[in-house]
C-alpha positions as CSV (number, residue, x, y, z in Angstrom):
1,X,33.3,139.5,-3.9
2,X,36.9,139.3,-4.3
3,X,38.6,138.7,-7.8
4,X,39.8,135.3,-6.8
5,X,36.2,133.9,-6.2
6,X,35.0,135.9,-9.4
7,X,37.4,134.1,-11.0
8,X,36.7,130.3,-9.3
9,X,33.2,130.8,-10.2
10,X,34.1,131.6,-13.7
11,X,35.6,128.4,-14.0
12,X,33.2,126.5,-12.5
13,X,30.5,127.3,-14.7
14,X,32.9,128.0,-17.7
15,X,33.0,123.5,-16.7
16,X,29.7,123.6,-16.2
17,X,28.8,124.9,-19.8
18,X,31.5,122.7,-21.2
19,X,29.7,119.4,-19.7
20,X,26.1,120.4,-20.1
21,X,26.7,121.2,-23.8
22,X,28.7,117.7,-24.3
23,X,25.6,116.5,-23.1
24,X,23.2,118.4,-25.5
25,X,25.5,117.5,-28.1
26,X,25.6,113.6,-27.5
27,X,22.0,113.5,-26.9
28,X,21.6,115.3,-30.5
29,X,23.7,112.6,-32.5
30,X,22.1,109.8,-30.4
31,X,18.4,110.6,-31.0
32,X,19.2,111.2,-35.0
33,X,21.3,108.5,-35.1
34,X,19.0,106.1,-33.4
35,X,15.8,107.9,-34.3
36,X,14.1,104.9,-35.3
37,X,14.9,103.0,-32.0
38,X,13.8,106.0,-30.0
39,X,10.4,106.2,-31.6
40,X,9.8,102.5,-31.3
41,X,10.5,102.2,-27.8
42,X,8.8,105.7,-26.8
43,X,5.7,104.9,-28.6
44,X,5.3,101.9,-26.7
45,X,6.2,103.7,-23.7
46,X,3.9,106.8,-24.3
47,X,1.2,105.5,-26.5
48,X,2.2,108.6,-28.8
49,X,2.5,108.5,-32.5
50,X,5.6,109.5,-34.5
51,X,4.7,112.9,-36.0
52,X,4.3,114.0,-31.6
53,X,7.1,112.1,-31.0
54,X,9.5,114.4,-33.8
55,X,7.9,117.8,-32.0
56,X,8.8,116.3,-28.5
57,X,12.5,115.5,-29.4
58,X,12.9,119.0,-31.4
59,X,11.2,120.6,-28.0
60,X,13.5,118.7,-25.8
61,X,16.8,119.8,-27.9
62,X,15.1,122.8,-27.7
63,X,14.6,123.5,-24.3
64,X,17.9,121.9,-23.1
65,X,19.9,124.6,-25.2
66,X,17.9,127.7,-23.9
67,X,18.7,126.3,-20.4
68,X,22.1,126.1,-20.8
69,X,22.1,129.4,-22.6
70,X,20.4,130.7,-19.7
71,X,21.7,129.4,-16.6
72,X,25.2,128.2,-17.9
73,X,26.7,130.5,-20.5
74,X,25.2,133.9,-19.6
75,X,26.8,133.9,-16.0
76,X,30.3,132.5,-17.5
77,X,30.5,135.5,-19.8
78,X,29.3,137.9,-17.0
79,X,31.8,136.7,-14.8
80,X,34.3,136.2,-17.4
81,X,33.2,140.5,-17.9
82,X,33.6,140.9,-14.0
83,X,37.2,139.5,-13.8
């Protein structure tokens, strides 16, 4: 692998971080902000109560940041190491 694709790839997934996290970020302040709104419609949705509701949000925020720890940051920094 040659330094200039090491160093495409970095940037790709140096965007890729930058986008998914944006993401994770606006989905944060959207579900707090609207909270209320959420749990209404989900509830009617899902049939599930609030208290499951509050543990499925935190999982989701949850599991959306490990992801992007995992498949987004990790390789930008190893490549970022590489170049």
């Amino acid at each position: 692998m040659t330094i200039e694709t090491i160093n495409t790839l970095g940037e790709l997934f140096g965007w890729i971080s930058l986008i998914n996290m944006s993401l994770l970020l606006l989905s944060t302040v959207l579900l707090f902000s609207l909270k209320s709104v959420a749990i209404k419609i989900h509830s009617k949705m899902f049939g599930l109560d609030e208290k499951d509701l509050n543990r499925a949000y935190f999982q989701y925020l949850a599991q959306f940041k490990i992801l992007i720890i995992v498949f987004n940051v990790t390789p930008y920094i190893a490549l970022k190491l590489m170049g």
